[in-house]
PQR file with spaces between the fields and no chain letter, atoms N, CA, C, O and H, PARSE charges and radii, in Angstrom:
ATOM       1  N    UNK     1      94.772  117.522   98.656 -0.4000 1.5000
ATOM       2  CA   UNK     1      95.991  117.207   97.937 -0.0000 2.0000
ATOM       3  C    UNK     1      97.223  117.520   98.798  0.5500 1.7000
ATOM       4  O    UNK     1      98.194  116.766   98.854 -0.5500 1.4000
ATOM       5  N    UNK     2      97.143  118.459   99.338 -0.4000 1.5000
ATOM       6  CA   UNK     2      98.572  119.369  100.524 -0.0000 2.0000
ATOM       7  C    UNK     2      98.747  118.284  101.374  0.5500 1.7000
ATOM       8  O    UNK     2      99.851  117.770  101.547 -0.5500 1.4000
ATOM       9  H    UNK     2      96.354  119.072   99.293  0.4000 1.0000
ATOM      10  N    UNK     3      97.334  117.755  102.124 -0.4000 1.5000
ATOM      11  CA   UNK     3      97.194  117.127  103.256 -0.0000 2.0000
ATOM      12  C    UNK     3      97.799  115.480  102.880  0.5500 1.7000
ATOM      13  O    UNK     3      98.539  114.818  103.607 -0.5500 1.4000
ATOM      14  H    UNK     3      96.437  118.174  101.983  0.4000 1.0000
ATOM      15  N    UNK     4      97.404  115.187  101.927 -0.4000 1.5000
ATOM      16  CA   UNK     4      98.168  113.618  101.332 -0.0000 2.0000
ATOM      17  C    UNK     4      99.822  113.525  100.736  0.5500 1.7000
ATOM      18  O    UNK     4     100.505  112.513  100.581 -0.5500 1.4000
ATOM      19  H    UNK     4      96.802  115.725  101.336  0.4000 1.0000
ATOM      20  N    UNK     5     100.123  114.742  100.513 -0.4000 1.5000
ATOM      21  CA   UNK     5     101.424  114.994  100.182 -0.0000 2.0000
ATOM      22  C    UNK     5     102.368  115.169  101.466  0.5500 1.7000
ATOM      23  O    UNK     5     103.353  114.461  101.676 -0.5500 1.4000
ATOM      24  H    UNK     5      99.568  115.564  100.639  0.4000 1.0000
ATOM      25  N    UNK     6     102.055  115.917  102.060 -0.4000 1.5000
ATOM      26  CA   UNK     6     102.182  116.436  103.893 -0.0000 2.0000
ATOM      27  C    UNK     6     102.223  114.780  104.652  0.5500 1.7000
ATOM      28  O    UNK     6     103.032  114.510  105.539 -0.5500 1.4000
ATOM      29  H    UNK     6     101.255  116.493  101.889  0.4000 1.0000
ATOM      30  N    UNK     7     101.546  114.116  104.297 -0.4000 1.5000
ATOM      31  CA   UNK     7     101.402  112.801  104.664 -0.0000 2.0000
ATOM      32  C    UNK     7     102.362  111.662  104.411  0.5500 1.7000
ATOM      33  O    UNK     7     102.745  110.805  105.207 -0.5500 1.4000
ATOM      34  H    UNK     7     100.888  114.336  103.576  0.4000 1.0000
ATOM      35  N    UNK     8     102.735  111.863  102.884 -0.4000 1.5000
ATOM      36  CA   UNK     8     104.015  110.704  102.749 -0.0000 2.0000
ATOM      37  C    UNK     8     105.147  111.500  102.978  0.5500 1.7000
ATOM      38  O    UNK     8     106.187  110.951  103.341 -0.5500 1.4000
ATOM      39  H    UNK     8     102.425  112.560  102.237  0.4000 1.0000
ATOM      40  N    UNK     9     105.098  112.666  102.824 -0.4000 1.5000
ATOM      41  CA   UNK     9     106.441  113.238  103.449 -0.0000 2.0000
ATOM      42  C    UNK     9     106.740  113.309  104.863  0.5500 1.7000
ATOM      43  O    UNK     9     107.903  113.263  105.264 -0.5500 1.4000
ATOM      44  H    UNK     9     104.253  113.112  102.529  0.4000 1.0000
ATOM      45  N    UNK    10     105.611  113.434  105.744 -0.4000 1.5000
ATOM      46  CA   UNK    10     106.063  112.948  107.119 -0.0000 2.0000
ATOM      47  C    UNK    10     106.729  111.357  107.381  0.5500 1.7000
ATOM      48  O    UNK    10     107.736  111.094  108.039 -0.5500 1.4000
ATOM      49  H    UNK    10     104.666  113.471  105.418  0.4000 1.0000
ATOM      50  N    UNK    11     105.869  110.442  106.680 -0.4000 1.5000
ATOM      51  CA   UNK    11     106.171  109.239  106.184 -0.0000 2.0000
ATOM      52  C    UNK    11     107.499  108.230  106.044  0.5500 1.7000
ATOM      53  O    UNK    11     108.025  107.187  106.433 -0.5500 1.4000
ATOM      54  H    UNK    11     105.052  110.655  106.145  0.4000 1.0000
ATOM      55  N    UNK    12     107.648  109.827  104.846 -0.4000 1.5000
ATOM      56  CA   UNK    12     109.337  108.925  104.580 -0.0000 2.0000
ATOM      57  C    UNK    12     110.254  109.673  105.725  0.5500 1.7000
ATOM      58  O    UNK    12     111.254  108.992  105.953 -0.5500 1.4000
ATOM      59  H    UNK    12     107.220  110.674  104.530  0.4000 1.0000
ATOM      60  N    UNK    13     110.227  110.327  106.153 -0.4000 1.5000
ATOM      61  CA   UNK    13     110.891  111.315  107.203 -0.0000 2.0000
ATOM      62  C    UNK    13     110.923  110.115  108.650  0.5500 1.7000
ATOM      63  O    UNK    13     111.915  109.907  109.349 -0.5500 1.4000
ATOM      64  H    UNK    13     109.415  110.881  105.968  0.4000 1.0000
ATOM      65  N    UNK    14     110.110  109.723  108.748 -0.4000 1.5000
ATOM      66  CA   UNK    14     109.928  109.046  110.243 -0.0000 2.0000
ATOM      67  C    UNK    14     110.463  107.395  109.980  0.5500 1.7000
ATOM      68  O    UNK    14     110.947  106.707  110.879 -0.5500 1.4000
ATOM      69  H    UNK    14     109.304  109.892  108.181  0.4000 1.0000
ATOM      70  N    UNK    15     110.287  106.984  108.724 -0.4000 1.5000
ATOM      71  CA   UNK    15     110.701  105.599  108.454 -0.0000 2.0000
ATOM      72  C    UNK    15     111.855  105.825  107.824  0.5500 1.7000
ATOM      73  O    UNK    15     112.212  104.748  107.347 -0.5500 1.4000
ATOM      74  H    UNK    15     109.893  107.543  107.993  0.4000 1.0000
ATOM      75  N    UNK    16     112.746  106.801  107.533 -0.4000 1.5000
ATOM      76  CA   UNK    16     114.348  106.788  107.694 -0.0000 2.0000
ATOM      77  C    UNK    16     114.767  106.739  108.621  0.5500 1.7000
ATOM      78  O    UNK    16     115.787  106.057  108.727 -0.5500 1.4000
ATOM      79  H    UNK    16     112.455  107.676  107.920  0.4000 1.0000
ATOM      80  N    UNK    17     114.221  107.435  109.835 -0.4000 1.5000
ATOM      81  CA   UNK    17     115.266  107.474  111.530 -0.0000 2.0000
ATOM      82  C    UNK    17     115.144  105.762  111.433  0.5500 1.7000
ATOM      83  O    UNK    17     116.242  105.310  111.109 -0.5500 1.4000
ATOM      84  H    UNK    17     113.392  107.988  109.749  0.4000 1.0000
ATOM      85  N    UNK    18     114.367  104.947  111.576 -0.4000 1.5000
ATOM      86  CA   UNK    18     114.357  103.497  111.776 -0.0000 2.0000
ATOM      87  C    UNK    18     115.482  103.145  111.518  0.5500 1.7000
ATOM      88  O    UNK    18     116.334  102.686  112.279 -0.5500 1.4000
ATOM      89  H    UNK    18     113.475  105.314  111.839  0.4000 1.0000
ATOM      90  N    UNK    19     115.546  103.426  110.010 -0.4000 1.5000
ATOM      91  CA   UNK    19     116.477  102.842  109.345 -0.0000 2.0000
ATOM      92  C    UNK    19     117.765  103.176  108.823  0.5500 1.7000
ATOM      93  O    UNK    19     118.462  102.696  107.929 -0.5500 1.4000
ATOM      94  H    UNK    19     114.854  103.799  109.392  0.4000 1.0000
ATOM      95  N    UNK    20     117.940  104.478  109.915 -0.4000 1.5000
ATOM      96  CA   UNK    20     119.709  104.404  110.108 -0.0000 2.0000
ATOM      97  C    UNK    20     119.738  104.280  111.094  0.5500 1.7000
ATOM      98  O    UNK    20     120.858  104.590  111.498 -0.5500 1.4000
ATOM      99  H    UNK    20     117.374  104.867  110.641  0.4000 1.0000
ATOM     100  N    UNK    21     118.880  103.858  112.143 -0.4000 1.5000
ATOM     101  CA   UNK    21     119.089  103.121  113.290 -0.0000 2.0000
ATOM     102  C    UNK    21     119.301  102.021  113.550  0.5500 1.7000
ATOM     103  O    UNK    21     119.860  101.674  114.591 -0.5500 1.4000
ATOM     104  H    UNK    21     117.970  103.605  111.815  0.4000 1.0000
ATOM     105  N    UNK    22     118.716  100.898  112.254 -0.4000 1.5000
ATOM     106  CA   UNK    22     119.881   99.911  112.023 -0.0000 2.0000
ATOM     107  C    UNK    22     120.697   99.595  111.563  0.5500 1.7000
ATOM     108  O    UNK    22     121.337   98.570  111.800 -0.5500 1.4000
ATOM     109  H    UNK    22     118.262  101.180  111.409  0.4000 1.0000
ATOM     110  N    UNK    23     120.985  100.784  110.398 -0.4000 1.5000
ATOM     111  CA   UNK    23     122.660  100.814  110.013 -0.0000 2.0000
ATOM     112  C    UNK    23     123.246  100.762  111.087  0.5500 1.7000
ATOM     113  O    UNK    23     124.117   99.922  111.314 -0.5500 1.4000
ATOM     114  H    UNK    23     120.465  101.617  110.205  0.4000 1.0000
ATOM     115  N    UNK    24     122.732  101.964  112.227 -0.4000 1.5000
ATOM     116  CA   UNK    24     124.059  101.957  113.549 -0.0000 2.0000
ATOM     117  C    UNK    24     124.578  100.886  113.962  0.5500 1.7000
ATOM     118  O    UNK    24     125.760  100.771  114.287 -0.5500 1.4000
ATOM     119  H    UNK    24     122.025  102.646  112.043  0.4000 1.0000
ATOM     120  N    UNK    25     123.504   99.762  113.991 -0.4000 1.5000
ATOM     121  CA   UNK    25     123.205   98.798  115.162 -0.0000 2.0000
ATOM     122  C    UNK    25     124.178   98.074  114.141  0.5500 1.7000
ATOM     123  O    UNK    25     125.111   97.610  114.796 -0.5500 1.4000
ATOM     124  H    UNK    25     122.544   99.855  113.727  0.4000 1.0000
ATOM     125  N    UNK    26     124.304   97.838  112.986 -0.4000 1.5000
ATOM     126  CA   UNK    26     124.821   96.892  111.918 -0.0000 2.0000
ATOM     127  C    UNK    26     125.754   97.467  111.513  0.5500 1.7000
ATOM     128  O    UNK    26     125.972   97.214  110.328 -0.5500 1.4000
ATOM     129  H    UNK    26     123.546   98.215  112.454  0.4000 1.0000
ATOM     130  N    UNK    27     127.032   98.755  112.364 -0.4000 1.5000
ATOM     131  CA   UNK    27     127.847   99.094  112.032 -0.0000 2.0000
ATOM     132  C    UNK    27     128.080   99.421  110.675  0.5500 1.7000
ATOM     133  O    UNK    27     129.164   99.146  110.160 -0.5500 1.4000
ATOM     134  H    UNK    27     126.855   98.960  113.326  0.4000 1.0000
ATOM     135  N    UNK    28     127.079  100.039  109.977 -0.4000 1.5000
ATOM     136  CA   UNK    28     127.140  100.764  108.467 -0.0000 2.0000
ATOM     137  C    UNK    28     128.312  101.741  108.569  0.5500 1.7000
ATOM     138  O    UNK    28     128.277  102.551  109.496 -0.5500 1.4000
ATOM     139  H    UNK    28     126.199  100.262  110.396  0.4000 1.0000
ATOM     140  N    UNK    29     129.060  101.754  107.957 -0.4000 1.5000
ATOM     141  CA   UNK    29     129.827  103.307  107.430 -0.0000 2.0000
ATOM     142  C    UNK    29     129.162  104.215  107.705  0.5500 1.7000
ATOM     143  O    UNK    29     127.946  104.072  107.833 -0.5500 1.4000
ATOM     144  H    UNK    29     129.088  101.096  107.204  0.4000 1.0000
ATOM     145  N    UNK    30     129.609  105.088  107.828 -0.4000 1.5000
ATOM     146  CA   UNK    30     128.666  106.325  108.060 -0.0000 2.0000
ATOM     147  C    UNK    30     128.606  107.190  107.039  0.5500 1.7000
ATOM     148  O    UNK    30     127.839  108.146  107.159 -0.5500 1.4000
ATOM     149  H    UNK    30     130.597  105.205  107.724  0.4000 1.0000
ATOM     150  N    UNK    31     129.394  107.046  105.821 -0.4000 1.5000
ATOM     151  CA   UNK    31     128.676  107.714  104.717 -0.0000 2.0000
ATOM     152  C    UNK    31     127.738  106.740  104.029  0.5500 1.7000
ATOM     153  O    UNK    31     127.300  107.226  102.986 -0.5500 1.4000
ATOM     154  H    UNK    31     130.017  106.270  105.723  0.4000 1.0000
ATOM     155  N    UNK    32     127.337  105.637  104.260 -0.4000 1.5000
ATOM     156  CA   UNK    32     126.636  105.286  103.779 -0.0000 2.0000
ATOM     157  C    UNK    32     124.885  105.017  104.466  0.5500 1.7000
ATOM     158  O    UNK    32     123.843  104.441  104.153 -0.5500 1.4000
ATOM     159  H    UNK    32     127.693  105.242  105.107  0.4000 1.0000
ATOM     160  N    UNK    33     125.402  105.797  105.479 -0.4000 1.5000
ATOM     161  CA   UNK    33     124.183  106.120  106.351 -0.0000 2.0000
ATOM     162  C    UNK    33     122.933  107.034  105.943  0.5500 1.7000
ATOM     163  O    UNK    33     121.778  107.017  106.368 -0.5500 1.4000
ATOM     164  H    UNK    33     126.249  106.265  105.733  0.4000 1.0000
ATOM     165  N    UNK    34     123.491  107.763  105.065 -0.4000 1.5000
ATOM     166  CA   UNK    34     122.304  108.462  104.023 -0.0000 2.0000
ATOM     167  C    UNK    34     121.760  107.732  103.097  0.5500 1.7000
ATOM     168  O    UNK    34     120.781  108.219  102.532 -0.5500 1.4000
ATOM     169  H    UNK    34     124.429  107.777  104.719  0.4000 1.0000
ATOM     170  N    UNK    35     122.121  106.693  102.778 -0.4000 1.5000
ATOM     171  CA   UNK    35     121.531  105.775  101.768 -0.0000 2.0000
ATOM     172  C    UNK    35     120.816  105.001  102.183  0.5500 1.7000
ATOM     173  O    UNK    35     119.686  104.926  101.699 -0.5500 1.4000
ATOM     174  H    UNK    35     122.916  106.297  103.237  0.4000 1.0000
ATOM     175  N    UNK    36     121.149  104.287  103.055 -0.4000 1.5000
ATOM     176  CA   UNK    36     120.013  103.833  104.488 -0.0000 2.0000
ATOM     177  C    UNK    36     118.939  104.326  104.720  0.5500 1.7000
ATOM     178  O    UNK    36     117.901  103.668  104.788 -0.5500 1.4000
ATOM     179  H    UNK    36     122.067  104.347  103.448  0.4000 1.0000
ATOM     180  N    UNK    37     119.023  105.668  104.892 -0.4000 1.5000
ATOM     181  CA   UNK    37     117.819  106.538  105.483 -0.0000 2.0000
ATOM     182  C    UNK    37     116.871  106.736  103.938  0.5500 1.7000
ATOM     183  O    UNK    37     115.649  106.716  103.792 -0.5500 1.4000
ATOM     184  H    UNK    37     119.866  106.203  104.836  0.4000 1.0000
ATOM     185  N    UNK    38     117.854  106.908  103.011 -0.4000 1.5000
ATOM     186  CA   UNK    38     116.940  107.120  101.507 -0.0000 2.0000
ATOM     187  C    UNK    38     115.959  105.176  101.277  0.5500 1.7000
ATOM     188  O    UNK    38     114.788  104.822  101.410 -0.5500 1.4000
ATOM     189  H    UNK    38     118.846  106.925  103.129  0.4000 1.0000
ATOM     190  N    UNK    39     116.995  104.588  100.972 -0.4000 1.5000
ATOM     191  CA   UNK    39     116.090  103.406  100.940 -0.0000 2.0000
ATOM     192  C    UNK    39     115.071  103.297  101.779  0.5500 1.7000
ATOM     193  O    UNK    39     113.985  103.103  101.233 -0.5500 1.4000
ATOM     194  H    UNK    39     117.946  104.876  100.864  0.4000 1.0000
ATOM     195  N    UNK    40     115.085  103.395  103.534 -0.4000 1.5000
ATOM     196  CA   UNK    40     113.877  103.167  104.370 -0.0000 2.0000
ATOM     197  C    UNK    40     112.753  103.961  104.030  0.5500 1.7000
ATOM     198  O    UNK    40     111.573  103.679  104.240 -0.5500 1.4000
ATOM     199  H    UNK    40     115.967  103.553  103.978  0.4000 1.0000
ATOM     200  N    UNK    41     113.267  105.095  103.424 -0.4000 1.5000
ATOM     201  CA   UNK    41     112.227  105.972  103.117 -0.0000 2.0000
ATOM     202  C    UNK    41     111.151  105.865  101.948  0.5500 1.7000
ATOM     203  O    UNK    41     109.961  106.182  101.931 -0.5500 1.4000
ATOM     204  H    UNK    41     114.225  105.324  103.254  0.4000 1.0000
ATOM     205  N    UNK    42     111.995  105.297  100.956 -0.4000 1.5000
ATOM     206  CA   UNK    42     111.657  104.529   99.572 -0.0000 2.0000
ATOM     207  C    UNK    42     110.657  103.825   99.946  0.5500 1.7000
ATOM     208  O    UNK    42     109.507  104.224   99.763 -0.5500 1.4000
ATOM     209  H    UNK    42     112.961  105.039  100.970  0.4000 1.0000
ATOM     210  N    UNK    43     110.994  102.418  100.654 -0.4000 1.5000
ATOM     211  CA   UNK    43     110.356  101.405  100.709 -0.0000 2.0000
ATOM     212  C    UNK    43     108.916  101.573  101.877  0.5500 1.7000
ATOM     213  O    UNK    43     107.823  101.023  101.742 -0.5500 1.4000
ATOM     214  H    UNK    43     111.928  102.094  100.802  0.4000 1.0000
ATOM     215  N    UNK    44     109.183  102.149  102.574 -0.4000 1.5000
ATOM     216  CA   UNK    44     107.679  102.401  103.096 -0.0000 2.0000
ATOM     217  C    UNK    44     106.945  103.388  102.327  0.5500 1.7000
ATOM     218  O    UNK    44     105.753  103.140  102.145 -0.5500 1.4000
ATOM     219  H    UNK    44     110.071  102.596  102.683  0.4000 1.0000
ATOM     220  N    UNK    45     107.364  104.331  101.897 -0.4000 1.5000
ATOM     221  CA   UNK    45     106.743  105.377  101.289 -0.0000 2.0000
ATOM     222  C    UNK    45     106.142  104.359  100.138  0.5500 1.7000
ATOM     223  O    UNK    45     105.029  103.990  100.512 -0.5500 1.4000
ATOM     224  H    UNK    45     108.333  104.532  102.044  0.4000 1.0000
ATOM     225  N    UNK    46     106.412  103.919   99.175 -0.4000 1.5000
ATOM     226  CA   UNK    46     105.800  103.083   98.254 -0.0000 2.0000
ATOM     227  C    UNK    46     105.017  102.132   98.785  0.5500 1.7000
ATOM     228  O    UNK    46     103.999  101.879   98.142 -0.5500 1.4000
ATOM     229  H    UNK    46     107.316  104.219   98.871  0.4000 1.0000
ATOM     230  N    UNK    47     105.268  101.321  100.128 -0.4000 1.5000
ATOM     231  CA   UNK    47     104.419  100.681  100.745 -0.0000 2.0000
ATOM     232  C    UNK    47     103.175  101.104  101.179  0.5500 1.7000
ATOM     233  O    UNK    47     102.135  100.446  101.144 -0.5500 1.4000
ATOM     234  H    UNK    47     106.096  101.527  100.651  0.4000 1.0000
ATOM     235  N    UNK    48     103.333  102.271  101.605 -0.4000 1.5000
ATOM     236  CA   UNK    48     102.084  102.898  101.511 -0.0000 2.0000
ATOM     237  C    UNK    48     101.392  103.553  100.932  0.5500 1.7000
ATOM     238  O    UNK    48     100.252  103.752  101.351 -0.5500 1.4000
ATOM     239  H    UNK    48     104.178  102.805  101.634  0.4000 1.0000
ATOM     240  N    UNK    49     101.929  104.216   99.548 -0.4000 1.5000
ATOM     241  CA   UNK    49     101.039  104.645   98.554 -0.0000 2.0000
ATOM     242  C    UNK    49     100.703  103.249   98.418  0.5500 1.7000
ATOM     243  O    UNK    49      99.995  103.081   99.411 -0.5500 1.4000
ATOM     244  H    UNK    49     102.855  104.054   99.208  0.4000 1.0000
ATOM     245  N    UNK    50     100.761  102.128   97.812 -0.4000 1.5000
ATOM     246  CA   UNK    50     100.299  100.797   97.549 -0.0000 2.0000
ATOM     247  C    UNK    50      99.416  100.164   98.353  0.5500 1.7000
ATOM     248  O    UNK    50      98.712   99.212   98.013 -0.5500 1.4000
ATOM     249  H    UNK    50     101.336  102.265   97.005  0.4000 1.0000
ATOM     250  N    UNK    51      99.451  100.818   99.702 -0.4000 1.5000
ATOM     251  CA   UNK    51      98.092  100.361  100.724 -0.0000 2.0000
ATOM     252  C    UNK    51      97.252  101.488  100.037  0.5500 1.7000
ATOM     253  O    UNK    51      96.378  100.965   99.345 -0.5500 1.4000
ATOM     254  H    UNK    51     100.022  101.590   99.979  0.4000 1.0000
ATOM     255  N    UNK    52      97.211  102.914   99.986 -0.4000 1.5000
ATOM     256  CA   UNK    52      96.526  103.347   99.904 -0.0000 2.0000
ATOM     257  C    UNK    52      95.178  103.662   98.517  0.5500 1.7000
ATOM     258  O    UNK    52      94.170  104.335   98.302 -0.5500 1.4000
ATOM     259  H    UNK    52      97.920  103.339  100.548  0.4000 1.0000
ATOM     260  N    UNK    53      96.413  102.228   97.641 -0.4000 1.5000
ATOM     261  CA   UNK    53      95.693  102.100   96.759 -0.0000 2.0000
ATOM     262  C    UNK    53      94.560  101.059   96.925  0.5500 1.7000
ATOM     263  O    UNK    53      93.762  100.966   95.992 -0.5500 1.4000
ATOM     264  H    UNK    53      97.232  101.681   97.816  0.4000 1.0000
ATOM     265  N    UNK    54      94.383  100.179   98.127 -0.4000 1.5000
ATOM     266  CA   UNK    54      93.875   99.233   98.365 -0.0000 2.0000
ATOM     267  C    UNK    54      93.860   98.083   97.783  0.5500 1.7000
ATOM     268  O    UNK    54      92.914   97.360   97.470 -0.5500 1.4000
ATOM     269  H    UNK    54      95.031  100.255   98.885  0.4000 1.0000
ATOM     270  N    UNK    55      95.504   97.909   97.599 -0.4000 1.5000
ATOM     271  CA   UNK    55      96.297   96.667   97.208 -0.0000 2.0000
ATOM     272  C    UNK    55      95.959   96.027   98.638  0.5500 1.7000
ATOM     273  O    UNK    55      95.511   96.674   99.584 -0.5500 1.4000
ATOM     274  H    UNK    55      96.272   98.496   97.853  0.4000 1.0000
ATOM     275  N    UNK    56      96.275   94.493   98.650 -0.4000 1.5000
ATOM     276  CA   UNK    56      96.323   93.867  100.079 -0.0000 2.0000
ATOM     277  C    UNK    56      98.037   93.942  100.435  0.5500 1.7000
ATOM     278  O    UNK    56      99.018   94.001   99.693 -0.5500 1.4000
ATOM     279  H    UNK    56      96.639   93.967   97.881  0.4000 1.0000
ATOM     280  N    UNK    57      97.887   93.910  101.920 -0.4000 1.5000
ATOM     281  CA   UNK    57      99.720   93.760  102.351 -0.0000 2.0000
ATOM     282  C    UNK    57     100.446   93.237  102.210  0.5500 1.7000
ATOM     283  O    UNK    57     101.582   93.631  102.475 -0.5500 1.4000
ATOM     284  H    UNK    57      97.091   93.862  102.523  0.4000 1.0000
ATOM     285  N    UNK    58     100.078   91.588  101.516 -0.4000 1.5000
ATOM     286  CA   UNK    58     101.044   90.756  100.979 -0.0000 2.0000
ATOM     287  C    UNK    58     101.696   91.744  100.033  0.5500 1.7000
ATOM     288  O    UNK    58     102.832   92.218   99.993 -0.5500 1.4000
ATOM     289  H    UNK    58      99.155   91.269  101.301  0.4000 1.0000
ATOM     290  N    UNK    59     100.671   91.897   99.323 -0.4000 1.5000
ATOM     291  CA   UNK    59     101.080   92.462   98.205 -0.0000 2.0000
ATOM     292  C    UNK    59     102.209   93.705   97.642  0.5500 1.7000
ATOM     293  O    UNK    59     103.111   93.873   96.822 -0.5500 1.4000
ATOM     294  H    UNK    59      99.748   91.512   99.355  0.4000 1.0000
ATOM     295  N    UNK    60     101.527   94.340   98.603 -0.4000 1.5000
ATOM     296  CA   UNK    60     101.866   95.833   98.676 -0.0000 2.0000
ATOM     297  C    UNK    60     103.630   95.429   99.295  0.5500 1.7000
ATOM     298  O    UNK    60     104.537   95.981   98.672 -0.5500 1.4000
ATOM     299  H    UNK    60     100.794   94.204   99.270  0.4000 1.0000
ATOM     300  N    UNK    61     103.871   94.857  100.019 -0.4000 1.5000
ATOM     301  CA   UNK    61     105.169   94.750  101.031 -0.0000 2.0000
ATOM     302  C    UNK    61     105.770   93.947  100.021  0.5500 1.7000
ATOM     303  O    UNK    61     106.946   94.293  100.139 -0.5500 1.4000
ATOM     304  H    UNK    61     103.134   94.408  100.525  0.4000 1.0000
ATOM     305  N    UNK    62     105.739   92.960   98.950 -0.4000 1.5000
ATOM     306  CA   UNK    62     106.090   92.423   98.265 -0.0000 2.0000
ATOM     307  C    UNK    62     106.430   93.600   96.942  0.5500 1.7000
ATOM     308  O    UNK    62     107.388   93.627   96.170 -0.5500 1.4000
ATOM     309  H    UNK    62     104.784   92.679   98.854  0.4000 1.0000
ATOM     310  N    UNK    63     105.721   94.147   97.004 -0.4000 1.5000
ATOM     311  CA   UNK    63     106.223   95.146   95.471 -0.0000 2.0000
ATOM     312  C    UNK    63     107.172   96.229   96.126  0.5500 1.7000
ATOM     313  O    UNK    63     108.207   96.535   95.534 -0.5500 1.4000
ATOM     314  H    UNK    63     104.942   94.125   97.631  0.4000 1.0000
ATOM     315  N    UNK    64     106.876   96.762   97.220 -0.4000 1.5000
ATOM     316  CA   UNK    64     107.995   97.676   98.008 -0.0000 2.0000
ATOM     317  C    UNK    64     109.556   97.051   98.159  0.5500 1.7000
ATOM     318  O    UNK    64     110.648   97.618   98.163 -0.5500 1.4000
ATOM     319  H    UNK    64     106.035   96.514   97.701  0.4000 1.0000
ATOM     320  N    UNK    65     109.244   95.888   98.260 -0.4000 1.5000
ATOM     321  CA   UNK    65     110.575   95.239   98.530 -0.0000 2.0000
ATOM     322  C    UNK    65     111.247   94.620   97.138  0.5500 1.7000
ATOM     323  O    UNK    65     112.414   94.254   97.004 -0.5500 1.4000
ATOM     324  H    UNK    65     108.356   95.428   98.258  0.4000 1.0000
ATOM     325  N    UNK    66     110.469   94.608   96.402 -0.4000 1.5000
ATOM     326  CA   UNK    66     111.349   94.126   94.824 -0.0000 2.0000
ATOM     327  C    UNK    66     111.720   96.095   94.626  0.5500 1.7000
ATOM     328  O    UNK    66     112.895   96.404   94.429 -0.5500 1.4000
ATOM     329  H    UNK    66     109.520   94.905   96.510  0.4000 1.0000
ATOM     330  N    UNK    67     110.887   96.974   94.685 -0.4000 1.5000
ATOM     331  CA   UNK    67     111.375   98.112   94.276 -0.0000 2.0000
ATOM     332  C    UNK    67     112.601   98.646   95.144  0.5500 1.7000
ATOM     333  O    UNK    67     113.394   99.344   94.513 -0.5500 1.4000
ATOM     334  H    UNK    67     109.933   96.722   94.844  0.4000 1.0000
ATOM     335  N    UNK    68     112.921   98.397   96.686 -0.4000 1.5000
ATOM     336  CA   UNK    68     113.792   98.617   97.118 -0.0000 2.0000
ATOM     337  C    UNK    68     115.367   97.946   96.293  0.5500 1.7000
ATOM     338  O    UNK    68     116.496   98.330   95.986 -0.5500 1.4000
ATOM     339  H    UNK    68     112.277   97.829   97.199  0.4000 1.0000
ATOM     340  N    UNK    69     114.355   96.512   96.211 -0.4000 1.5000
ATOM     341  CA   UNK    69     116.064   95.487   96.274 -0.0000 2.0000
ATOM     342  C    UNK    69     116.613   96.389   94.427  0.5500 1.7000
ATOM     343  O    UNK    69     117.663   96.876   94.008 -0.5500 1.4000
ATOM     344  H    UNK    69     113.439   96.200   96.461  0.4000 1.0000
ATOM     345  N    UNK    70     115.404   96.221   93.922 -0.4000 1.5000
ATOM     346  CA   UNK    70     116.196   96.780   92.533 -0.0000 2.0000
ATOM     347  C    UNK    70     117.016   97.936   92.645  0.5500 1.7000
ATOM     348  O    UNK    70     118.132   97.555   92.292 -0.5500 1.4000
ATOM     349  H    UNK    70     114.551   95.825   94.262  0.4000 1.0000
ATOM     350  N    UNK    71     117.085   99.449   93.020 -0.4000 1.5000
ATOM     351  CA   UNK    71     117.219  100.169   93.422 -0.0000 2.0000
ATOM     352  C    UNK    71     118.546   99.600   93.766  0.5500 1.7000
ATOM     353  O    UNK    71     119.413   99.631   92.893 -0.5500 1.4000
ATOM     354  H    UNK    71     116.179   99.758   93.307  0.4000 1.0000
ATOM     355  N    UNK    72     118.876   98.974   95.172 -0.4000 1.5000
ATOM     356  CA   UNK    72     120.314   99.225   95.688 -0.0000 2.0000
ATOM     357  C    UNK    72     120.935   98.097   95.098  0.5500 1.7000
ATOM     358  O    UNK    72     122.139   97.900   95.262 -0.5500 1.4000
ATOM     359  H    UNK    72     118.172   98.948   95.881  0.4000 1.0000
């Protein structure tokens, strides 16, 4: 249980740097650079609990991304 928890939290941690790395690139505000990093984190993190449910990837990347877009 530690070890799967330990797991999406490395997760969302490593797929936020991505993604205020293209806020940078896309000249985001920079307070809105934490929101960036929260969404990237969102959307893979759910992407991959949803693989790990052994949804297929259409799938899974398709429900991550309606849960992102709702969200912001």
């Amino acid at each position: 249980m530690n070890e799967m928890i330990l797991h999406y939290l490395l997760s969302a941690l490593f797929s936020a740097i991505p993604a205020v790395g293209f806020g940078m690139v896309f000249n985001v505000p920079k307070h809105a650079l934490n929101f960036c990093a929260l969404g990237g984190a969102i959307a893979y993190t759910s992407r991959l609990a949803l693989l790990d449910l052994h949804m297929p990837i259409e799938l899974a990347t398709f429900l991550a991304s309606l849960l992102i877009g709702t969200i912001a």
